[in-house]
C-alpha positions as CSV (number, residue, x, y, z in Angstrom):
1,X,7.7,-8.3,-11.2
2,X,5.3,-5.3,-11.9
3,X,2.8,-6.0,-9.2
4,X,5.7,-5.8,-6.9
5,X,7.3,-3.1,-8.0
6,X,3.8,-0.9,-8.5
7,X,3.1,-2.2,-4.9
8,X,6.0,-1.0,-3.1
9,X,5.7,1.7,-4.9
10,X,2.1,2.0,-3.8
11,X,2.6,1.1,0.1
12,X,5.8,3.8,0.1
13,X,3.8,6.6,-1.6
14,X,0.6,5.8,0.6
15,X,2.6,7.4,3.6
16,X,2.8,10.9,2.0
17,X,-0.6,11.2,0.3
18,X,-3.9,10.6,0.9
19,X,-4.9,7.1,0.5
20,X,-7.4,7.7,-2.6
21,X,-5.1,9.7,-4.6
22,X,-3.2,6.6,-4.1
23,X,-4.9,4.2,-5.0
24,X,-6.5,5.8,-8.6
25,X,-3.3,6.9,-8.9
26,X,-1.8,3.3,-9.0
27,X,-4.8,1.5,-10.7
28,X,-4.6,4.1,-13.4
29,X,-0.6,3.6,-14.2
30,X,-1.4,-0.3,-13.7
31,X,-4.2,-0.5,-15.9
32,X,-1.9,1.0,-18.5
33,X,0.9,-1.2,-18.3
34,X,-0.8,-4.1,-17.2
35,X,-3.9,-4.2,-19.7
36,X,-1.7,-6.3,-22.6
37,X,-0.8,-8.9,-20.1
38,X,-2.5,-12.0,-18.5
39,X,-2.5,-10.9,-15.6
40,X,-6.3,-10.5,-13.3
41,X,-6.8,-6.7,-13.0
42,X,-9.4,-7.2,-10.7
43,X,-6.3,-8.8,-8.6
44,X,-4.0,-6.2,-9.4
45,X,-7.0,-3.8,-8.0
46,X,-7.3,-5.3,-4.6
47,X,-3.5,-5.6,-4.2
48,X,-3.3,-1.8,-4.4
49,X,-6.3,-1.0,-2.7
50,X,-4.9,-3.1,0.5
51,X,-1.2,-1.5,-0.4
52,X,-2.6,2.0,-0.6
53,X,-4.4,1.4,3.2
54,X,-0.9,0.6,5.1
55,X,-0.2,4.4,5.5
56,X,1.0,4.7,8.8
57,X,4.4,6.2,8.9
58,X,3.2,10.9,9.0
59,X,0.7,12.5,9.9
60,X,-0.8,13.1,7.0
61,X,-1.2,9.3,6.3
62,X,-2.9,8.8,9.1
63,X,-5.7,10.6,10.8
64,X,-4.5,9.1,14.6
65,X,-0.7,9.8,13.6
66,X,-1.6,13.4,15.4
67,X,-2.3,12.2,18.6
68,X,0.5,9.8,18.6
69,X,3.1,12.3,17.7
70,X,1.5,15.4,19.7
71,X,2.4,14.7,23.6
72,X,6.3,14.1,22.3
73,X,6.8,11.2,23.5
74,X,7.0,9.4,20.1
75,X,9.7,10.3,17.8
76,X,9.1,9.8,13.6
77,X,12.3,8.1,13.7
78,X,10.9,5.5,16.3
79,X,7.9,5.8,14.6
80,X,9.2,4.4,11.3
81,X,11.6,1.7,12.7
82,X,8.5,0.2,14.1
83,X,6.5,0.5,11.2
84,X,9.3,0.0,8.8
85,X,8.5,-4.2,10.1
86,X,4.9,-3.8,9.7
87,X,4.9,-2.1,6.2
88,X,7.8,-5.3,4.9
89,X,5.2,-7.9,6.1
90,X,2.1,-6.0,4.5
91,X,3.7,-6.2,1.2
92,X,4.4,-9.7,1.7
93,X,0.7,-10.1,2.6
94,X,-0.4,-8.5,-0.3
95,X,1.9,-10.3,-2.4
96,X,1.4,-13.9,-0.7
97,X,-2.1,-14.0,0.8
98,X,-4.0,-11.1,-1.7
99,X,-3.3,-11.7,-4.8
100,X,-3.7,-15.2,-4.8
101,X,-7.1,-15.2,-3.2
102,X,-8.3,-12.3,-5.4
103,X,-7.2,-14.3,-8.0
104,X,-9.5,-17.4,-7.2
105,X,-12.5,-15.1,-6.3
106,X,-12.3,-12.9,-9.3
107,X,-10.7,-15.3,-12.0
């Protein structure tokens, strides 16, 4: 329930700051609460990492999200109802796909 938790909280907070700052960010605040458990931290790690490099939603996020928003044709709010679908089945990669196999390769 953590890892899900820290990476929602990871792909959400990605769109606002820079993708670094995310990531040690989360990995730092995982590390501490998840260092007593059994879970893989090296898992944990690439969950975030691949959570923390969904940003797509501002500008600041995303170095094209300038170009895309400049001309005016594009709207943030029609901006983030179509990435609202591609951030829900990023997290379900990360959850479904990443884990796992970082699991096998670093367990």
């Amino acid at each position: 329930m953590l890892l899900e938790l820290l990476a929602v909280a990871a792909l959400i907070m990605t769109n606002f700051l820079s993708n670094v700052v995310t990531m040690v960010l989360f990995f730092n605040i995982g590390l501490a609460l998840l260092s007593g458990s059994n879970m893989h931290l090296g898992a944990f790690a690439a969950v975030i990492g691949v959570a923390a490099a969904m940003a797509s939603l501002t500008p600041s996020a995303c170095a094209p999200a300038p170009l895309i928003f400049g001309p005016g044709h594009v709207t943030v709010r029609g901006v983030l109802k179509a990435n609202l679908v591609f951030l829900v089945l990023s997290l379900a990669a990360c959850l479904v796909v990443v884990y796992p196999l970082a699991s096998a390769v670093f367990g």
